[in-house]
Each structure stands twice: as structure tokens, then as C-alpha cells.
C-alpha positions as CSV (number, residue, x, y, z in Angstrom):
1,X,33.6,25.9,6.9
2,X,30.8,23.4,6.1
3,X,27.5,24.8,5.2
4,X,25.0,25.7,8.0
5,X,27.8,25.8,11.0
6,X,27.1,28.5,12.9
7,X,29.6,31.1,14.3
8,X,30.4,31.4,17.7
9,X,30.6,35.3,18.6
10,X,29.4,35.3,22.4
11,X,32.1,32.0,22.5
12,X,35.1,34.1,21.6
13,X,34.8,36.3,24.0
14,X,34.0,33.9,26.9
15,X,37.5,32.2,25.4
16,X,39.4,35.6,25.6
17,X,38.3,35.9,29.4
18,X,38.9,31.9,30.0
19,X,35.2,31.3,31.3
20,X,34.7,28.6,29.1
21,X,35.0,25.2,30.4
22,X,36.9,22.2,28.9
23,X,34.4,20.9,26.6
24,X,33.2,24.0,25.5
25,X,36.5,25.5,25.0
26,X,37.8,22.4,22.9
27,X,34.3,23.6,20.4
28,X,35.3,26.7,19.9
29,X,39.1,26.2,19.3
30,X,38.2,23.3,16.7
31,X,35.6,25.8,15.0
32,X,38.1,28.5,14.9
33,X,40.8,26.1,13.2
34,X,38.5,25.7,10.4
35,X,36.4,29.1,10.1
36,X,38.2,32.3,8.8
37,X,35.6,34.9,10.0
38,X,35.7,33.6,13.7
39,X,39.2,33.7,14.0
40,X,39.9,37.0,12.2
41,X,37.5,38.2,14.7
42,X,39.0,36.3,17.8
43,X,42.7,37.9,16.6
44,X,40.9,41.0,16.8
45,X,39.1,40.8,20.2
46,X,42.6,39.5,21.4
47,X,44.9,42.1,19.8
48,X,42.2,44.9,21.5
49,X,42.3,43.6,24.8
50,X,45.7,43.2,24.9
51,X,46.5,47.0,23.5
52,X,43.9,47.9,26.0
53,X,45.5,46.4,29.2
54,X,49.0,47.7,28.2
55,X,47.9,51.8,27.0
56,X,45.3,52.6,29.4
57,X,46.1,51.4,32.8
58,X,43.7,52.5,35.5
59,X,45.3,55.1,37.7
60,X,44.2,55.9,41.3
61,X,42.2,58.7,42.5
62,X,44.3,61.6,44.2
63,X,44.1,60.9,47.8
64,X,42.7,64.2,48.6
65,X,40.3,64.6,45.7
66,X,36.9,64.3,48.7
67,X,38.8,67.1,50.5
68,X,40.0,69.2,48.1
69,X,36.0,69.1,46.2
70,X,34.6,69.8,49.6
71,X,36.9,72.3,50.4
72,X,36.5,74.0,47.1
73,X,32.5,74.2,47.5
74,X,32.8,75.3,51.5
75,X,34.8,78.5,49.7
76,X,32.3,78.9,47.3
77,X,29.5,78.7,49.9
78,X,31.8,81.4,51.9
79,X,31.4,83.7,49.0
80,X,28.3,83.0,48.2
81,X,27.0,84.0,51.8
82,X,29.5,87.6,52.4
83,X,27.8,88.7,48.7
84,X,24.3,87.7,48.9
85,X,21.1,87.8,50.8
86,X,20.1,84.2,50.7
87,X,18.7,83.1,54.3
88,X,21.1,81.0,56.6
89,X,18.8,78.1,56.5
90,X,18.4,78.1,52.7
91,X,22.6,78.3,52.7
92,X,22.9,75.7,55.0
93,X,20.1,73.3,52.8
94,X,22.7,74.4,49.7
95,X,26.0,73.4,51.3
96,X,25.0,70.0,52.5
97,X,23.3,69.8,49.1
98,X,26.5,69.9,47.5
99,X,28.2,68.1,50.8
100,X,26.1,64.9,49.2
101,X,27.0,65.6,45.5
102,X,30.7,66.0,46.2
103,X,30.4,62.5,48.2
104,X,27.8,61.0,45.7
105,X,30.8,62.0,43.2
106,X,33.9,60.6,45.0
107,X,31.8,57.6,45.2
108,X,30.8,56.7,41.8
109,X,34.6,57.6,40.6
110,X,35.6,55.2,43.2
111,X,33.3,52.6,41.7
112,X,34.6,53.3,37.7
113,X,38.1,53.1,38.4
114,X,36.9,49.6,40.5
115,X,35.2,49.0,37.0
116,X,38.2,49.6,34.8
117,X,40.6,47.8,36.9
118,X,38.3,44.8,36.9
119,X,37.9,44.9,32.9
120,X,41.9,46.0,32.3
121,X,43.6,44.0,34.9
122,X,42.1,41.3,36.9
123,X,42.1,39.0,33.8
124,X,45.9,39.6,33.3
125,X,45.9,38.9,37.0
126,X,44.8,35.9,37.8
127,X,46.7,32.6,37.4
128,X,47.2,30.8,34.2
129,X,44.1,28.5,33.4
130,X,45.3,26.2,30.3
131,X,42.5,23.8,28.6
132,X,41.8,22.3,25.7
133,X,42.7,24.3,21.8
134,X,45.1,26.9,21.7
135,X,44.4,28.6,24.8
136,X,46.6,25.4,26.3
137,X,49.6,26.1,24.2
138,X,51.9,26.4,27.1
139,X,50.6,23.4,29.1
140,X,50.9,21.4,26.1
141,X,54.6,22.3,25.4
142,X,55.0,21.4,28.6
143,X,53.4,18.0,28.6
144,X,55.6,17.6,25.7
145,X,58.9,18.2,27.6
146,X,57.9,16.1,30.6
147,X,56.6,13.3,27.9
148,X,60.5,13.5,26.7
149,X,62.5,13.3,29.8
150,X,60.5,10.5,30.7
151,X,61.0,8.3,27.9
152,X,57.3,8.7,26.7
153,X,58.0,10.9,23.6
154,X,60.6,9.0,20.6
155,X,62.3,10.6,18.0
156,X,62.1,9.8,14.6
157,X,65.5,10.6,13.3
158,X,68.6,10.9,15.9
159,X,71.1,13.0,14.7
160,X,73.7,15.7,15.5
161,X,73.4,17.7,11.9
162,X,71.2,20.3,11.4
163,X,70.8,20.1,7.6
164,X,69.9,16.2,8.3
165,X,67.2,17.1,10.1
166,X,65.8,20.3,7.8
167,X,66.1,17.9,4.9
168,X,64.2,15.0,7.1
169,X,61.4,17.7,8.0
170,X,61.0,18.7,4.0
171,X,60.6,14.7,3.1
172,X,58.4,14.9,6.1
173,X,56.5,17.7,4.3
174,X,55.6,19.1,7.7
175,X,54.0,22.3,5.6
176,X,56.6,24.9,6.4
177,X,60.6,25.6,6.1
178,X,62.0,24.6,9.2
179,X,64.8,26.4,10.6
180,X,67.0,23.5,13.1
181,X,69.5,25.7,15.1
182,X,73.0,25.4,15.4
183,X,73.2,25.5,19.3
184,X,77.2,24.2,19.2
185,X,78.3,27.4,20.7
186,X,76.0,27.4,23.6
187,X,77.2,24.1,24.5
188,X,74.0,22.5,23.2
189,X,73.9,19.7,20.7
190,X,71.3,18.8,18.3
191,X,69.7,15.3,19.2
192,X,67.6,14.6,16.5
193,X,63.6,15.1,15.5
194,X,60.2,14.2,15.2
195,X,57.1,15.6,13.0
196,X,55.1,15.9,16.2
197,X,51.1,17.0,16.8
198,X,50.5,20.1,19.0
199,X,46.9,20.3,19.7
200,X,45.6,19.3,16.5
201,X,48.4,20.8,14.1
202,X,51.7,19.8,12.8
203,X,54.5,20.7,14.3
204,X,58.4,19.9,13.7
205,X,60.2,19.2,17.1
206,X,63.9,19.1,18.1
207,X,66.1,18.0,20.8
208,X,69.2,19.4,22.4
209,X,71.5,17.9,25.2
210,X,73.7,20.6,27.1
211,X,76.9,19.3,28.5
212,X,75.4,18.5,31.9
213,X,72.7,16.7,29.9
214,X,70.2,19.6,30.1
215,X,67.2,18.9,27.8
216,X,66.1,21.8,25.7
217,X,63.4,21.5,23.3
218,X,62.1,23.2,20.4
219,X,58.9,23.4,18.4
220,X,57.7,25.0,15.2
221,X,54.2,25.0,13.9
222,X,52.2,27.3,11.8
223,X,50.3,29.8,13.7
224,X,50.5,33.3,15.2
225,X,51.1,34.9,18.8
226,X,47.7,36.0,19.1
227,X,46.4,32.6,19.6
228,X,48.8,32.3,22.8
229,X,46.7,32.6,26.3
230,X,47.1,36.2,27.9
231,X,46.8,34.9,31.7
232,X,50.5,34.6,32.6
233,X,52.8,36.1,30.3
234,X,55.7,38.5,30.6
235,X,56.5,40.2,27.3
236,X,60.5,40.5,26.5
237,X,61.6,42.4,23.3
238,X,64.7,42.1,21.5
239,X,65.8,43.0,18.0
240,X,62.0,43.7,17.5
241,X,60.9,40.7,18.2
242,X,58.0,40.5,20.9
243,X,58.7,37.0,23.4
244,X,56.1,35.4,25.6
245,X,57.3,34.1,28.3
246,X,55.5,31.2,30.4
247,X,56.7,29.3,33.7
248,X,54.9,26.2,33.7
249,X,56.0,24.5,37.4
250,X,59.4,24.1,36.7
251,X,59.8,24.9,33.1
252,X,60.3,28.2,31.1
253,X,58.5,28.7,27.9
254,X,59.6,31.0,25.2
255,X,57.1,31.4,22.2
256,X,58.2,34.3,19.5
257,X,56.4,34.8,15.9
258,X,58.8,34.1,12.6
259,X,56.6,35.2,9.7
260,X,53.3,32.7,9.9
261,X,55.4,30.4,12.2
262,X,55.5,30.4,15.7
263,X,58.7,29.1,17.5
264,X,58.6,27.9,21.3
265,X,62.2,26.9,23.1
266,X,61.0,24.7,26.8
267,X,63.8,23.6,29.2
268,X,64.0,23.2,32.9
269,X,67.5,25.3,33.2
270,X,68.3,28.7,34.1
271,X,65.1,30.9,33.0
272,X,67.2,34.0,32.0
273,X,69.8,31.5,29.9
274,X,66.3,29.9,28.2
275,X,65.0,33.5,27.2
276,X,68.5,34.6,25.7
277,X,69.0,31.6,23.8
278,X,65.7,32.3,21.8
279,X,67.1,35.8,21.4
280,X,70.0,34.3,19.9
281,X,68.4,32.0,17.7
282,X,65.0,34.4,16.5
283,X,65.2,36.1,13.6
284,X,62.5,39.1,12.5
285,X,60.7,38.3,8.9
């Protein structure tokens, strides 16, 4: 990172929650492409908020709890009265005493688990907001697909052998070994590639036609499944892997981590048949 950039802590955050607008957003995701402490720290905030929304759930308060506290300090009161001397105007001042501090209580447990379900779930909850940087990743891969099927997107090489393409991507030197599936089986050919830009870094894309000229389209690019927004996703698992799982209008996303790689398989088919052809294809480094 140049000299005299400064960091953006209270920005990582904001970008975690998805408060920050376009312009600001686009900042931040540039800065944390080229600083190391920022995003080791954003991975962090994001793994944390992510094991927190999943492990510690807010539950609801028993539906009795008022009753049952009130009813366990009008038998204390009872007892209190058949064994002691107190006046009945000094137990009657204590019982509504604690009348108030059993309602003062049921009230400010109501308000914490308000609290914690704000925190843990309404971000989780609300819909998918995708700008600029990383936080877009889905919308991106989708603007891809659409930029395809409509003529807008070319690719480089056209062919239907995978080793022609892996060897194309090495000349290429797209930075990374890229694994072109064999999709035969499934009834899905290879088209042919393109080195392609995702939001500012290099990415190898593929094509495949299915026999009722489905499109199907894949991209790899360096980078991890932290960086993928948390609005929106469903998590799948298979074989160990973790998938996340976008619907973006009509089109299913499927992004899963392969060592420093990230893989992402888009089509507008079936979404069950889209999630279990990238559990046929993923493999766990």
C-alpha cells in the first residue's frame, strides 16, 4: 500500500452491514484489493459475524416468564406475611415494589432479545443489496451471463476440448491453474473461453451449451469466500465443501472455495440441477 494511505476501519464495518453507498463502497473495495491489514481485518469482521448469526441465534422469551416471576414473588409475599410482623401497608408498598421490578424486568429482556435479533438477524434478513467491489460479486456474474446470451460478451477461443482451453488459459497466464470441466456426461458441452475481468481482477471464463441449448457458465478467479456478500445466501455442503448459493432474478449462482480460487457456476436452468452440478465438478484442496 503506498505510503501515507490511510486505513479504513470504521469503512469495513459499514461494508459488512452494506450502509455504504456506491461511491463509497467502490473506495473501500479498491483499498482493500491493495492493503493486507484492511482486509485481514475485513475477513475477520466477516468470518465473526457470520459464526455469530449461525451459533447464537436469539431465542424467545418463555411465554409465561411475567406470570410465572409474578407468581413466584406473590408466594414469597404470602410467606413473608403468615411468618412475620411487617404492617399490611408496608407488605402491600413491598409487593407492588416488586410488581414493578418483575415488569421493569420482562421489559428490558424484551428489549435485549429485540437488540440481539436486530444485530444477529435482520442483516441476514434483508434483501440482497449488490454495489460496486466485491460485495457485487453475484450481480456481476450475473451481468456476465445476461452480457452472453445477449451477444454482448465474445469468446476468445471456441472450442469443445477441455485441455485446449487449460492450455489457452496458461499462454493466457491468467495467474492460476485452471481446472475446464468435463461436463460430457451431464449433457453439457464445452463452448470455448475467455480471460475475462470480474470487478477489477482476472478471471478465466467458460461456456457450456446443454442439449436444449441451455447456457451455463463458469468463472474462476483468485479470491476467497469471505469476500462474497452475506445478505442472500443459502449455505449447501457437500463433500466438505461449503456452497453459496445466490438467485439473482432468474439465475442461480453457485460460488465454492478451491484452495485460493474461488469457482462460481450461473445458469438460468433448474436451480437444484445448477447446485448439483457444482457438487459434481468441486473438489476440496
Amino acid at each position: 500500500m503506498p505510503p501515507g494511505t490511510r486505513h479504513f476501519k470504521e469503512e469495513i464495518q459499514e461494508l459488512l452491514d452494506n450502509r455504504l453507498k456506491t461511491e463509497a463502497r467502490l473506495e473501500v473495495e479498491q483499498h482493500l484489493e491493495l492493503c493486507e491489514e484492511c482486509r485481514q481485518e475485513f475477513e475477520a469482521l466477516h468470518w465473526t459475524k457470520r459464526f455469530s448469526r449461525r451459533q447464537f441465534a436469539p431465542e424467545a422469551a418463555a411465554p409465561k416468564l411475567e406470570e410465572n416471576i409474578l407468581a413466584a414473588l406473590d408466594f414469597e409475599d404470602r410467606f413473608s406475611h403468615a411468618n412475620t410482623a411487617s404492617p399490611p401497608a408496608e407488605w402491600r408498598w413491598r409487593r407492588r415494589r416488586r410488581a414493578i421490578l418483575a415488569y421493569g424486568l420482562v421489559l428490558v429482556a424484551g428489549i435485549a432479545l429485540s437488540l440481539l435479533y436486530f444485530i444477529l438477524r435482520a442483516p441476514h434478513q434483508r434483501a440482497p443489496e449488490f454495489g460496486a467491489g466485491s460485495a457485487s460479486l453475484p450481480s456481476a456474474v450475473a451481468q456476465d451471463y445476461g452480457n452472453y446470451q445477449a451477444g454482448k460478451l465474445s469468446l476468445t477461443l471456441q472450442t469443445g476440448e477441455v485441455k485446449e482451453l487449460e492450455r489457452f488459459f496458461s499462454a493466457r497466464r491468467v495467474g492460476f491453474d485452471t481446472r475446464v470441466f468435463d461436463l460430457g456426461m451431464m449433457s453439457y458441452w464445452l463452448v470455448g473461453g475467455r480471460v475475462h475481468q470480474l470487478i477489477g481482477r482476472q478471471s478465466a471464463l467458460f461456456v457450456y451449451r446443454g442439449k436444449n441449448n441451455q447456457i451455463l457458465i463458469c468463472q474462476m478467479y483468485p479470491g476467497r469466500a469471505t469476500e462474497l456478500p452475506a445478505a442472500g445466501d443459502v449455505l449447501r455442503e457437500n463433500k466438505g465443501i461449503l456452497f453459496h448459493i445466490y438467485r439473482v432474478d432468474r439465475l442461480t449462482i453457485a460460488f465454492w472455495q478451491e484452495g485460493t480460487i474461488t469457482c462460481v457456476l450461473t445458469s438460468d436452468i433448474d436451480p437444484e440441477e445448477v447446485i448439483q452440478l457444482a457438487f459434481a465438478k468441486a473438489v476440496k484442496i
